[in-house]
PyMOL commands that place a pseudoatom at each C-alpha (Angstrom):
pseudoatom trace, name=CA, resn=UNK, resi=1, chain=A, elem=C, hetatm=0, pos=[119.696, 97.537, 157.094]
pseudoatom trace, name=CA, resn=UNK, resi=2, chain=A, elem=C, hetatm=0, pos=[120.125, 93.709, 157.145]
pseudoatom trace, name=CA, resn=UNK, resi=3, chain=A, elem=C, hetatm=0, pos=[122.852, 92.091, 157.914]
pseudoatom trace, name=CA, resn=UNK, resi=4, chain=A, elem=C, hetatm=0, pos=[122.780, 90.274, 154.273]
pseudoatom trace, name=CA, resn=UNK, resi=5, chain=A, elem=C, hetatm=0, pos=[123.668, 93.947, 153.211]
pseudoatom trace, name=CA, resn=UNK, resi=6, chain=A, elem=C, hetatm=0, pos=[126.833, 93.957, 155.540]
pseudoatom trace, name=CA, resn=UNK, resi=7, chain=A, elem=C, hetatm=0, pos=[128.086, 91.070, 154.004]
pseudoatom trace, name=CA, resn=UNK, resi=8, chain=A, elem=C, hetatm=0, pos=[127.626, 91.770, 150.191]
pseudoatom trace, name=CA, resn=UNK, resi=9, chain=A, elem=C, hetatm=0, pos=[129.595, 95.441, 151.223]
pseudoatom trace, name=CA, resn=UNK, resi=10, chain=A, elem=C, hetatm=0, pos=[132.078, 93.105, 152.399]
pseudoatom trace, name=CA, resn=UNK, resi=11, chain=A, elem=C, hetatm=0, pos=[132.318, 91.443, 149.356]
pseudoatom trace, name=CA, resn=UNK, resi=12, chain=A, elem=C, hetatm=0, pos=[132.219, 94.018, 147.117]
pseudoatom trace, name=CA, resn=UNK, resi=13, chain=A, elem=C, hetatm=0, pos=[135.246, 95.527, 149.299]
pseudoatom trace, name=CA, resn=UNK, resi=14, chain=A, elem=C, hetatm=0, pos=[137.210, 91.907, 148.434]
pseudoatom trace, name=CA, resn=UNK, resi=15, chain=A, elem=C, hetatm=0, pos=[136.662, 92.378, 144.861]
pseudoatom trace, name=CA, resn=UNK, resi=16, chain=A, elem=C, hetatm=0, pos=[137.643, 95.803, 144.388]
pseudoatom trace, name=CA, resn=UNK, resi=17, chain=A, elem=C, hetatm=0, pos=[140.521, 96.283, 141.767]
pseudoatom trace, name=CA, resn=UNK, resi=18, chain=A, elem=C, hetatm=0, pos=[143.186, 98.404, 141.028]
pseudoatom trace, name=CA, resn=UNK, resi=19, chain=A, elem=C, hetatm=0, pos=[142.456, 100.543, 137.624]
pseudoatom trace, name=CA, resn=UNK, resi=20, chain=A, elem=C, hetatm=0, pos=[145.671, 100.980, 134.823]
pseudoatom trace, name=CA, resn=UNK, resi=21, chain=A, elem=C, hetatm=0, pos=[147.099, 104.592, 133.924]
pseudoatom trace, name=CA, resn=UNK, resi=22, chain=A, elem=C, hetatm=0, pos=[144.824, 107.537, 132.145]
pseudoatom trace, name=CA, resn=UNK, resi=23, chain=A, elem=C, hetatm=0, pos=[146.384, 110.242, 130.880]
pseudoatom trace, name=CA, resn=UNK, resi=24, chain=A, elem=C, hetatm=0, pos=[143.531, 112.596, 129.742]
pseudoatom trace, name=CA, resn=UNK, resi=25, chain=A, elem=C, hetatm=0, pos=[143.347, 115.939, 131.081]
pseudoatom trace, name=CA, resn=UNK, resi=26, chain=A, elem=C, hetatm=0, pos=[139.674, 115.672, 132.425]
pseudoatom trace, name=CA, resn=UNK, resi=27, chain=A, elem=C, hetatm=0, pos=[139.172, 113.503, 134.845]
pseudoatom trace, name=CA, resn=UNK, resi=28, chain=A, elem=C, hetatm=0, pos=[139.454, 112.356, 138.589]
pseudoatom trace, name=CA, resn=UNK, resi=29, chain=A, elem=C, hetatm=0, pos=[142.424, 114.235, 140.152]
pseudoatom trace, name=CA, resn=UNK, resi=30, chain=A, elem=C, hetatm=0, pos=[142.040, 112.471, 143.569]
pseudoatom trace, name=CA, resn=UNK, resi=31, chain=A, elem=C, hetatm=0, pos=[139.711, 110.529, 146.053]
pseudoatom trace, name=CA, resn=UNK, resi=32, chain=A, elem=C, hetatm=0, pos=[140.272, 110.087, 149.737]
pseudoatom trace, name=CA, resn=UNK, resi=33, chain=A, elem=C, hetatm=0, pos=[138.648, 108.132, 152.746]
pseudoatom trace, name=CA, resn=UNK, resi=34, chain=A, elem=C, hetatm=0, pos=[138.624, 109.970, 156.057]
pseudoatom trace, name=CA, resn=UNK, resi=35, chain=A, elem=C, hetatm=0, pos=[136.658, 108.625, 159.310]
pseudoatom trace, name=CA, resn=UNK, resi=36, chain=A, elem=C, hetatm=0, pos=[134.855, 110.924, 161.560]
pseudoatom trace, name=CA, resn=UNK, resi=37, chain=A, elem=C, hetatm=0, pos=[134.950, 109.906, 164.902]
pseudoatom trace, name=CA, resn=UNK, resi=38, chain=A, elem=C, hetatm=0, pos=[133.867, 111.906, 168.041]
pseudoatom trace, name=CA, resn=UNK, resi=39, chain=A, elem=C, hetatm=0, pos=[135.953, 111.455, 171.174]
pseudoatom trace, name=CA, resn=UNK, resi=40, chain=A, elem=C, hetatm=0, pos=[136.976, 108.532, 169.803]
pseudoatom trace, name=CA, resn=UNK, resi=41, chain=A, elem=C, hetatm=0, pos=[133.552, 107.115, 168.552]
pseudoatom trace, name=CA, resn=UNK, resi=42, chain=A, elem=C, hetatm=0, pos=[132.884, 106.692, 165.063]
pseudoatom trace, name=CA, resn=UNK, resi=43, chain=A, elem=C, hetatm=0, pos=[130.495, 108.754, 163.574]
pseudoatom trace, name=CA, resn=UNK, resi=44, chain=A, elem=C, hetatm=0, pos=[130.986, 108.597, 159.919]
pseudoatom trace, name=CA, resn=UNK, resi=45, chain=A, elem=C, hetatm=0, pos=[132.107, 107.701, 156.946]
pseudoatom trace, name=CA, resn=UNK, resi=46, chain=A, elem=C, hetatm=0, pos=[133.837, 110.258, 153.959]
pseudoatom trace, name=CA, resn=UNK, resi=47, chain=A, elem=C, hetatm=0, pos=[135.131, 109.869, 150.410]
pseudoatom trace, name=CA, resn=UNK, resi=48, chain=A, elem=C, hetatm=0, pos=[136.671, 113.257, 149.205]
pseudoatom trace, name=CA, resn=UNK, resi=49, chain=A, elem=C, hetatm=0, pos=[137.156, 113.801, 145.744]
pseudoatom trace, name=CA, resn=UNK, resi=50, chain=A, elem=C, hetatm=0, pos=[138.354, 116.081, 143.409]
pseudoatom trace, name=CA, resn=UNK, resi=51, chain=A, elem=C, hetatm=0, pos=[137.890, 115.931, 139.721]
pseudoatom trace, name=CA, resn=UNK, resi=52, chain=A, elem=C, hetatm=0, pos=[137.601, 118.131, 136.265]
pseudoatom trace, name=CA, resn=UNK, resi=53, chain=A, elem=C, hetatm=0, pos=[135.546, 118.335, 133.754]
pseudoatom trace, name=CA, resn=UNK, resi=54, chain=A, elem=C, hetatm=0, pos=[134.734, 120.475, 130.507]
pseudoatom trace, name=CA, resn=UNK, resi=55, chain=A, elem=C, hetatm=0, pos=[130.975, 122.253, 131.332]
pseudoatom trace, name=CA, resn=UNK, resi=56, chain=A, elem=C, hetatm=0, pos=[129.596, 122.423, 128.330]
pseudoatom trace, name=CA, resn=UNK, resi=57, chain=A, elem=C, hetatm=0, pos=[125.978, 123.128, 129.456]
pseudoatom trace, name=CA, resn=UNK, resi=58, chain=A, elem=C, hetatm=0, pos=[126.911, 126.412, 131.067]
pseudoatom trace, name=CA, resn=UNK, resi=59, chain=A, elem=C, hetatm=0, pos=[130.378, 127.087, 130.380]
pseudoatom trace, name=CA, resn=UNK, resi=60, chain=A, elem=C, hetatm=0, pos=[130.957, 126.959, 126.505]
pseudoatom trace, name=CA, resn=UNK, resi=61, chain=A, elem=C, hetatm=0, pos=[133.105, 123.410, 127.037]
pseudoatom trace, name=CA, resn=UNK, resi=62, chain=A, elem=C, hetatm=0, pos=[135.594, 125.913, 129.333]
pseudoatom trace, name=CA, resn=UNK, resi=63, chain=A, elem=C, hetatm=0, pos=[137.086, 123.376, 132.506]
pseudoatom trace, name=CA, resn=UNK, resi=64, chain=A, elem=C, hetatm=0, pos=[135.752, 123.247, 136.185]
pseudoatom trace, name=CA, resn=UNK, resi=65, chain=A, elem=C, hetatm=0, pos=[136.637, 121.396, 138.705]
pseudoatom trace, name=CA, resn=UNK, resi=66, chain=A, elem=C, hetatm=0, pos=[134.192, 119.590, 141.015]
pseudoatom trace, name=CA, resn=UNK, resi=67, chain=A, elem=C, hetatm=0, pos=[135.109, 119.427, 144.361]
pseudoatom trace, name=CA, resn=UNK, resi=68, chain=A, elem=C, hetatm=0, pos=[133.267, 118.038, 147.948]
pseudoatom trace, name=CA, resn=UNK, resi=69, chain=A, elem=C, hetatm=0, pos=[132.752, 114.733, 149.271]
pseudoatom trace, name=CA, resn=UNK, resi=70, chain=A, elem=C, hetatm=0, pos=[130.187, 111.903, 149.627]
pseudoatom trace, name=CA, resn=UNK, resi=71, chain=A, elem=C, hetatm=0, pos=[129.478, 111.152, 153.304]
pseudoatom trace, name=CA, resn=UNK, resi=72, chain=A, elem=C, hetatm=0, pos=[127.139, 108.557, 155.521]
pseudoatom trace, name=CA, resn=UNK, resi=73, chain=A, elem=C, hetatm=0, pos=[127.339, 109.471, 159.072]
pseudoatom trace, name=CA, resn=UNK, resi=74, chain=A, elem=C, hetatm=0, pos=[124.970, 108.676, 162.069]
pseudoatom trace, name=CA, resn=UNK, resi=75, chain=A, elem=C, hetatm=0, pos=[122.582, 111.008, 163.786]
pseudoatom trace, name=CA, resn=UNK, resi=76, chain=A, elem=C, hetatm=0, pos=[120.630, 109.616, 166.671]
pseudoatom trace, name=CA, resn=UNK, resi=77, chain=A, elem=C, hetatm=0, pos=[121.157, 105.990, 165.540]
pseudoatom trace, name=CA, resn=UNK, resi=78, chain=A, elem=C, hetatm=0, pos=[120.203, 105.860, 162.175]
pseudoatom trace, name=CA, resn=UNK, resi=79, chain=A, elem=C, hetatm=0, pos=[121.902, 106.788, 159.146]
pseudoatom trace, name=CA, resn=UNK, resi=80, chain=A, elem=C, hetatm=0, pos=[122.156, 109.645, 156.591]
pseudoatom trace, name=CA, resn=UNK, resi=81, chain=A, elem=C, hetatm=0, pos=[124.260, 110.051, 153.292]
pseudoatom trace, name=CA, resn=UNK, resi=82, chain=A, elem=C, hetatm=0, pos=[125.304, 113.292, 151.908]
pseudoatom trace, name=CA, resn=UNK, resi=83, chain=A, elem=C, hetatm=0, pos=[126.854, 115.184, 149.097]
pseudoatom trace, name=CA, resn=UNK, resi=84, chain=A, elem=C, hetatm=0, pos=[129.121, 118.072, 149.270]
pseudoatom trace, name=CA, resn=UNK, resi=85, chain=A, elem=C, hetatm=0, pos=[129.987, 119.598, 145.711]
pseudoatom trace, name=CA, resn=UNK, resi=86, chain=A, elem=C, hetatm=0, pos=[131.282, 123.234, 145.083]
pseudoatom trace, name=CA, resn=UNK, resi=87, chain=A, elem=C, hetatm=0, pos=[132.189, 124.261, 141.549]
pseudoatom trace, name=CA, resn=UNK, resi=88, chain=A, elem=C, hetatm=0, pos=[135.655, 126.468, 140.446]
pseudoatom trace, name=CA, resn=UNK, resi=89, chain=A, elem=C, hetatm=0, pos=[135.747, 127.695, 137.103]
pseudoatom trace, name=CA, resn=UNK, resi=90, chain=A, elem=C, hetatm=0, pos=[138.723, 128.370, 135.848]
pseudoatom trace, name=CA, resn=UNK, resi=91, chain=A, elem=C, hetatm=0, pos=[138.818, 132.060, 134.115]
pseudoatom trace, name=CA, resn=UNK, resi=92, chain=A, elem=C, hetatm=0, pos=[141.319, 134.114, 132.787]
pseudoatom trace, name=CA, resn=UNK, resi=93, chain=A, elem=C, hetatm=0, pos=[141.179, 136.545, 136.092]
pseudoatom trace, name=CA, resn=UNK, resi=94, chain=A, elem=C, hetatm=0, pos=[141.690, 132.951, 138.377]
pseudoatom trace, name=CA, resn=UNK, resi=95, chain=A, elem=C, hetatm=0, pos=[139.218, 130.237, 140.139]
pseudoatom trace, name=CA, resn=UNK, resi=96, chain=A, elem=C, hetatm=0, pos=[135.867, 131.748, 140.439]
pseudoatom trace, name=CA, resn=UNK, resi=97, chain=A, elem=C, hetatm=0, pos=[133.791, 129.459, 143.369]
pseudoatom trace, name=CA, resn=UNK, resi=98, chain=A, elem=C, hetatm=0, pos=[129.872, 128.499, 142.851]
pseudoatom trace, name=CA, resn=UNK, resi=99, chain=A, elem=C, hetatm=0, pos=[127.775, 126.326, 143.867]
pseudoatom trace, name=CA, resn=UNK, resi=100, chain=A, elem=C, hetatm=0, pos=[125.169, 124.024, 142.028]
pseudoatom trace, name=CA, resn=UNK, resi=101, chain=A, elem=C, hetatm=0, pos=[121.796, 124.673, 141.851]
pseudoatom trace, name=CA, resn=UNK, resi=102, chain=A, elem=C, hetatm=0, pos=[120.892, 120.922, 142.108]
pseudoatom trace, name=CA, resn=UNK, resi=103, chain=A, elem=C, hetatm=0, pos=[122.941, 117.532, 142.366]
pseudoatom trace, name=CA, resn=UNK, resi=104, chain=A, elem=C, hetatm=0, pos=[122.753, 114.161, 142.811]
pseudoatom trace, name=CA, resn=UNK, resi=105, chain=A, elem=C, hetatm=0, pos=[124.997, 110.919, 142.567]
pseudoatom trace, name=CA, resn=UNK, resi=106, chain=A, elem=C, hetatm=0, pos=[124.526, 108.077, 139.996]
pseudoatom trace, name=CA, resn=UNK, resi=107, chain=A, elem=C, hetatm=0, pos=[126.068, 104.509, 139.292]
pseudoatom trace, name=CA, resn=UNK, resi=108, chain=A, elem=C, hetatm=0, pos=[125.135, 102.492, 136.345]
pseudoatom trace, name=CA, resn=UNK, resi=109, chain=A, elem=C, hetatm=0, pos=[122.294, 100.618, 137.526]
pseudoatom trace, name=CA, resn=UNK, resi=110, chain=A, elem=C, hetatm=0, pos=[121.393, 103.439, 140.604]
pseudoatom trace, name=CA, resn=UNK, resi=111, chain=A, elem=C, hetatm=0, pos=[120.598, 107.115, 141.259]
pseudoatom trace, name=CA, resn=UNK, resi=112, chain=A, elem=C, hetatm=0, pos=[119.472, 109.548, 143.567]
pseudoatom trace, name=CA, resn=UNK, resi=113, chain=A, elem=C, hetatm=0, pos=[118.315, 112.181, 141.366]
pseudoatom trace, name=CA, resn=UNK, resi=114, chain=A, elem=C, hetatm=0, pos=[114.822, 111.462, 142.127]
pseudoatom trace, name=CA, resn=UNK, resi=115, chain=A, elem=C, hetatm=0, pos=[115.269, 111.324, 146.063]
pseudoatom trace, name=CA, resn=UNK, resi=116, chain=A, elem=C, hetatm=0, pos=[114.213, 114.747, 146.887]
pseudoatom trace, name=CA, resn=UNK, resi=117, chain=A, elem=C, hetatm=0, pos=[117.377, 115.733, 149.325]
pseudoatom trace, name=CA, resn=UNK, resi=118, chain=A, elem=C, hetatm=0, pos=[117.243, 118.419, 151.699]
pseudoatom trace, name=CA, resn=UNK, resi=119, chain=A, elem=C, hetatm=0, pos=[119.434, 121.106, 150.866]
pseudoatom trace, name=CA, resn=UNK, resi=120, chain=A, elem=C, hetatm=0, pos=[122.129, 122.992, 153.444]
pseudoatom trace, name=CA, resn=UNK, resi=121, chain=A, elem=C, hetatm=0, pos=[124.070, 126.219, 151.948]
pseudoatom trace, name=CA, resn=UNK, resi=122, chain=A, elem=C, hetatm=0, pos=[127.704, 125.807, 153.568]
pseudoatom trace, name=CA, resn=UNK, resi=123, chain=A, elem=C, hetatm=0, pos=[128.853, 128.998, 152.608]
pseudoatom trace, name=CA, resn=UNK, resi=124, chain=A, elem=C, hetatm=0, pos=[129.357, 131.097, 148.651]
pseudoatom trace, name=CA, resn=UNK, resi=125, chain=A, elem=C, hetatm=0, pos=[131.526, 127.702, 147.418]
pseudoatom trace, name=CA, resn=UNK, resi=126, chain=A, elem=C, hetatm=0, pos=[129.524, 124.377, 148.607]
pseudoatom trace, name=CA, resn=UNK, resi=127, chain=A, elem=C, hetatm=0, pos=[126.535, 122.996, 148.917]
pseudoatom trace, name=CA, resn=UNK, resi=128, chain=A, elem=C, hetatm=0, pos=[125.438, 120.150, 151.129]
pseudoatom trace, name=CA, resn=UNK, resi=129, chain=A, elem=C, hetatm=0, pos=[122.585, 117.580, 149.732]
pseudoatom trace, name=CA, resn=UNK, resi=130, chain=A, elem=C, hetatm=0, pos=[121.384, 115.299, 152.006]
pseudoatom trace, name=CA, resn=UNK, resi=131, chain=A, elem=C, hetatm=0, pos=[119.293, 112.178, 151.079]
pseudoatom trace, name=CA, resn=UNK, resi=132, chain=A, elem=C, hetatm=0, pos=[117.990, 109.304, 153.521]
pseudoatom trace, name=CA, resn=UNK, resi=133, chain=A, elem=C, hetatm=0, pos=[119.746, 106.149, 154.063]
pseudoatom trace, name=CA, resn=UNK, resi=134, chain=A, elem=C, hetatm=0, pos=[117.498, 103.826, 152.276]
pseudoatom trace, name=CA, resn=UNK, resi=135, chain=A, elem=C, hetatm=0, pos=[117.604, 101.163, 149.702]
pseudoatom trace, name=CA, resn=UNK, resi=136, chain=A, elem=C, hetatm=0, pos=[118.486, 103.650, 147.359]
pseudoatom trace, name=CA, resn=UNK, resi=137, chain=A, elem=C, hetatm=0, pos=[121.094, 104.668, 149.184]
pseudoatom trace, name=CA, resn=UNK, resi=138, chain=A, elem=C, hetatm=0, pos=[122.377, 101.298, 150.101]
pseudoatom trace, name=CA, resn=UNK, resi=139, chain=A, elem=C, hetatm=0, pos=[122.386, 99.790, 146.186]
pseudoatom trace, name=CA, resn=UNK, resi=140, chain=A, elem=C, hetatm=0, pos=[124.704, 102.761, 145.042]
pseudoatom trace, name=CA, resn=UNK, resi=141, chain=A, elem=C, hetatm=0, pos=[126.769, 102.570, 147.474]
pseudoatom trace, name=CA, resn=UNK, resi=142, chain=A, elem=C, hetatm=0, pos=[127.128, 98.516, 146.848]
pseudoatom trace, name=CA, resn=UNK, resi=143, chain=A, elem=C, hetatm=0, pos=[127.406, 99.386, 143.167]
pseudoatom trace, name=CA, resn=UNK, resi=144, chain=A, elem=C, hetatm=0, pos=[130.161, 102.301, 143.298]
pseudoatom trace, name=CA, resn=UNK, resi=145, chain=A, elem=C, hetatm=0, pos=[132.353, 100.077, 146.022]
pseudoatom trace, name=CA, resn=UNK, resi=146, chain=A, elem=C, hetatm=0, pos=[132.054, 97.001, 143.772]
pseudoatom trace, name=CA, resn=UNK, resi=147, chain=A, elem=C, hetatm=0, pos=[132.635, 98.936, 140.683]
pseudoatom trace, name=CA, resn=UNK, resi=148, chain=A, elem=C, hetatm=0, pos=[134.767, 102.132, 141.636]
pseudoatom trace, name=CA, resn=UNK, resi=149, chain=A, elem=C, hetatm=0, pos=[133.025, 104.322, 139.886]
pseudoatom trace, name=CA, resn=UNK, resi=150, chain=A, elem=C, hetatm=0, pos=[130.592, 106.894, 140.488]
pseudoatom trace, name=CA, resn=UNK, resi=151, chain=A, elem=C, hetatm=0, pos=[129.376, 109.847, 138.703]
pseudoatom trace, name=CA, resn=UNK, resi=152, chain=A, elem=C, hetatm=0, pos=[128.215, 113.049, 140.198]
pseudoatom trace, name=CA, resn=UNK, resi=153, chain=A, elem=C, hetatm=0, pos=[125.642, 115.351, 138.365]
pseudoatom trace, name=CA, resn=UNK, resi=154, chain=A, elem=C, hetatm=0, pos=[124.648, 118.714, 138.349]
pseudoatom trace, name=CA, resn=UNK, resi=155, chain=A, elem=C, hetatm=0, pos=[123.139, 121.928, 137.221]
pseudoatom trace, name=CA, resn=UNK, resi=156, chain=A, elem=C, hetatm=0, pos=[123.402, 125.569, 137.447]
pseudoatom trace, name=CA, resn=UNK, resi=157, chain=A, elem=C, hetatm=0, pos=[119.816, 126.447, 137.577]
pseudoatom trace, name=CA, resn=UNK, resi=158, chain=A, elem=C, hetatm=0, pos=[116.422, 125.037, 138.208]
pseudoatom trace, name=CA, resn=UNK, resi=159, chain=A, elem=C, hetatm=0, pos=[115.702, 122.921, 135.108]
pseudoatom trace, name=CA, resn=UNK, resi=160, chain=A, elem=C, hetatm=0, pos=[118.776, 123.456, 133.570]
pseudoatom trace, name=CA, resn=UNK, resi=161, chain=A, elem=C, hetatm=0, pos=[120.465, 120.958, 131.774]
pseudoatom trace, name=CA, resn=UNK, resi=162, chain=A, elem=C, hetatm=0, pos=[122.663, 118.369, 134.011]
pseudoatom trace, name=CA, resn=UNK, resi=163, chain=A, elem=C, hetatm=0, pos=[126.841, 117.849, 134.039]
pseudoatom trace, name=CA, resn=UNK, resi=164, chain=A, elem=C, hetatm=0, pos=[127.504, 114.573, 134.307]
pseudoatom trace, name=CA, resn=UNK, resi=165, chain=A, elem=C, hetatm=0, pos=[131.056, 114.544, 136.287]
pseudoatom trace, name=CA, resn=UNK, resi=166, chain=A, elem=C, hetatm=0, pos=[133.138, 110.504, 136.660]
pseudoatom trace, name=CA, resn=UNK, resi=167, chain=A, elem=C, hetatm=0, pos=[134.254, 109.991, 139.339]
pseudoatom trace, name=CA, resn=UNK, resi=168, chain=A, elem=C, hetatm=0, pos=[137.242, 106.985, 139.184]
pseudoatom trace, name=CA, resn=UNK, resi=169, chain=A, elem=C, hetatm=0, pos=[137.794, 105.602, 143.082]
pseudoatom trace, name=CA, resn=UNK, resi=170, chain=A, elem=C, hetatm=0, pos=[141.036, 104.373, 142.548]
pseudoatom trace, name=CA, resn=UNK, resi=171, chain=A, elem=C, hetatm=0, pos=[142.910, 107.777, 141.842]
pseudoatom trace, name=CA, resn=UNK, resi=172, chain=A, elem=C, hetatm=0, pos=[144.704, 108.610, 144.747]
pseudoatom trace, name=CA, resn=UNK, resi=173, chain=A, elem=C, hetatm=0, pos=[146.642, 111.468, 143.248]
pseudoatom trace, name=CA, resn=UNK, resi=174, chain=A, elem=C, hetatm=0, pos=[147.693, 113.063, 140.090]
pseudoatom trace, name=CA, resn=UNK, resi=175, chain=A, elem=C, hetatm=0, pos=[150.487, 115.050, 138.487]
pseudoatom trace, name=CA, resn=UNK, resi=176, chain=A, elem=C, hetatm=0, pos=[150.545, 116.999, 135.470]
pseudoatom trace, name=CA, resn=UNK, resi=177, chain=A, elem=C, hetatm=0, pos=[153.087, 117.440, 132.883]
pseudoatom trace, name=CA, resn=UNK, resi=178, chain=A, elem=C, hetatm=0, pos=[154.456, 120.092, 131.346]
pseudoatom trace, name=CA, resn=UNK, resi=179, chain=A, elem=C, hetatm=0, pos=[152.730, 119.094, 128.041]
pseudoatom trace, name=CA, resn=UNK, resi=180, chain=A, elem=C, hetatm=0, pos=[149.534, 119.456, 130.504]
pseudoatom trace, name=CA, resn=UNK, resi=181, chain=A, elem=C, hetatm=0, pos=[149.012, 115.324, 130.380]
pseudoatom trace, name=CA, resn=UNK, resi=182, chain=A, elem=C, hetatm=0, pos=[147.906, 113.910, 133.507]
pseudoatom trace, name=CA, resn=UNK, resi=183, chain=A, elem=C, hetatm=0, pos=[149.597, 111.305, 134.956]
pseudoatom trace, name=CA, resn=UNK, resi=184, chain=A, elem=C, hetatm=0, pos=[147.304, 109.457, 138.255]
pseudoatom trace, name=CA, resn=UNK, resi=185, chain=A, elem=C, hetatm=0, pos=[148.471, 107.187, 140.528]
pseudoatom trace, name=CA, resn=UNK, resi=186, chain=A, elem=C, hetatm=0, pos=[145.749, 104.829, 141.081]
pseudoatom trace, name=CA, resn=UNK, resi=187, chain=A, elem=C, hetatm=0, pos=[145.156, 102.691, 144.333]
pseudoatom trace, name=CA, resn=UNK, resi=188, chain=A, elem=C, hetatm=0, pos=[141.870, 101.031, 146.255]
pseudoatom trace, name=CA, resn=UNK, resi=189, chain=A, elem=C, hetatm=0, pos=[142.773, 101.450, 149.376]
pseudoatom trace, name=CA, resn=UNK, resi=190, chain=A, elem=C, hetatm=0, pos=[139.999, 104.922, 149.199]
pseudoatom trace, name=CA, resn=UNK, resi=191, chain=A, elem=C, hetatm=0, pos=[137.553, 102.355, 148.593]
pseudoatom trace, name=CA, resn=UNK, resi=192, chain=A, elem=C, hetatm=0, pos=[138.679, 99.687, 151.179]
pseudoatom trace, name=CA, resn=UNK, resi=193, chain=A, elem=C, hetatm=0, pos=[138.724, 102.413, 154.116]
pseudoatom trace, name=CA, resn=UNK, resi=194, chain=A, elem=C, hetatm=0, pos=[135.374, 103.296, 153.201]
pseudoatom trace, name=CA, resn=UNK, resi=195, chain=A, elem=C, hetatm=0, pos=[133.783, 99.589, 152.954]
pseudoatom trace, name=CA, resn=UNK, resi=196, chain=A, elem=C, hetatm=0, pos=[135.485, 98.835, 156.050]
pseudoatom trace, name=CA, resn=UNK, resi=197, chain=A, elem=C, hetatm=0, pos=[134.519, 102.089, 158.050]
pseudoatom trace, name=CA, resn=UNK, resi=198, chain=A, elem=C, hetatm=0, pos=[130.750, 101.144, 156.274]
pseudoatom trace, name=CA, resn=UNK, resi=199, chain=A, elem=C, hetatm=0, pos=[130.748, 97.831, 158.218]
pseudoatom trace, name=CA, resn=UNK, resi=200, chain=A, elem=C, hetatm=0, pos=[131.702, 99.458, 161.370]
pseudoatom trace, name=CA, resn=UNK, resi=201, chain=A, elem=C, hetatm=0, pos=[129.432, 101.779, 160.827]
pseudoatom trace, name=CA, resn=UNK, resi=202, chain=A, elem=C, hetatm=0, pos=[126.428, 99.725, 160.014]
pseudoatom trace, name=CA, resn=UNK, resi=203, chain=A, elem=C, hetatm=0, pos=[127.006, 98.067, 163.210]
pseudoatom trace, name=CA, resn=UNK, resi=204, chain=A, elem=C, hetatm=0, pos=[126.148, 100.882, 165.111]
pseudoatom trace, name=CA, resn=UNK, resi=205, chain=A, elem=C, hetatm=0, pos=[122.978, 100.969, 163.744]
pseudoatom trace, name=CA, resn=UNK, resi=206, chain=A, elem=C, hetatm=0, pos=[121.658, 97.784, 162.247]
pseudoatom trace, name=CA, resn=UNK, resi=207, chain=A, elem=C, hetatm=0, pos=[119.607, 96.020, 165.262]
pseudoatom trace, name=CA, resn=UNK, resi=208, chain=A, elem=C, hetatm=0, pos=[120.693, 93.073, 166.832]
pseudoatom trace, name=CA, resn=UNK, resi=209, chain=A, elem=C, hetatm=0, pos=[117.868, 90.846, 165.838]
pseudoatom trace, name=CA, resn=UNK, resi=210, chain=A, elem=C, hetatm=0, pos=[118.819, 91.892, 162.128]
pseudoatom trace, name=CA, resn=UNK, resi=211, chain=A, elem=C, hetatm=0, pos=[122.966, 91.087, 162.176]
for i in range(1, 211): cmd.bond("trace and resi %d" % i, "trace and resi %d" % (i + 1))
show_as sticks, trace
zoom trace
């Protein structure tokens, strides 16, 4: 990482802005920034997002919601993004948990689909993808803080045919009527903790001659 990249995720954290009212019922239901610190260290960096969507490569069009987070901590001084995703279907008998088969994260111009992630099965709900922290890695990340938008894919099976799930940053939270419209609040301040834990980040790992 250069420090050129610092500075355009600081810009792209300057322009970020706020999103009006949807009131669709699929869609982003929230996204939060946490930071991971270690005895009072930072370690990472976390967006966690909810959101719904009708599955209509495996599910008939029925709802699930998409659940996990997108991550970039550091291990031994150098970076790593990840993807946590579990799926609930919503049935008749309840929430039934699964996980995807395969899943990656996209922004209009960027994707990882093609970055071959290692794989870590968290338990019978989520799944953990992990990709490297490269330039690939770096230009969606620019793209989705400057934009506030990412979308998460997935399938059920090996060569199965992919979800495509939006994800809209600026939904902090939303409520539902009782005519089943959602109402979201909408906010950046997910996507200004995370471009400002990013920067903090980076610096733990970007070397000196490079800043």
């Amino acid at each position: 990482m250069t420090k050129a990249a610092v500075v355009l995720l600081c810009a792209a954290l300057c322009s970020a802005a706020t999103a009006g009212q949807d009131a669709s019922h699929y869609g982003t239901d929230s996204v939060s920034f946490q930071a991971l610190q270690t005895e009072g260290v930072l370690q990472g960096c976390s967006l966690v997002y909810m959101a719904s969507a009708s599955d209509t490569a495996y599910r008939n069009g029925k709802p699930v919601f998409v659940v996990g987070n997108l991550t970039v901590i550091v291990r031994d001084a150098s970076a790593i993004m990840s993807l946590k995703i579990g799926l609930s279907d919503v049935t008749q008998d309840g929430a039934h948990f699964s996980k995807p088969d395969y899943a990656y994260l996209q922004t209009e111009n960027v994707t990882t689909a093609r970055s071959g992630p290692k794989t870590e099965d968290l338990d019978e709900r989520f799944k953990l993808f992990i990709f490297n922290f490269d330039d690939t890695a770096m230009k969606l990340l620019l793209e989705m803080i400057e934009t506030n938008k990412l979308t998460i894919g997935y399938n059920r099976t090996s060569g199965g045919l992919d979800v495509l799930v939006p994800i809209d940053l600026t939904v902090s939270s939303t409520r539902y009527n009782s005519d089943g419209n959602a109402q979201r609040s909408h906010s950046v301040e997910a996507t200004r903790g995370f471009a400002s834990c990013m920067m903090r980040l980076l610096d733990q790992v970007v070397p000196s001659g490079a800043k």
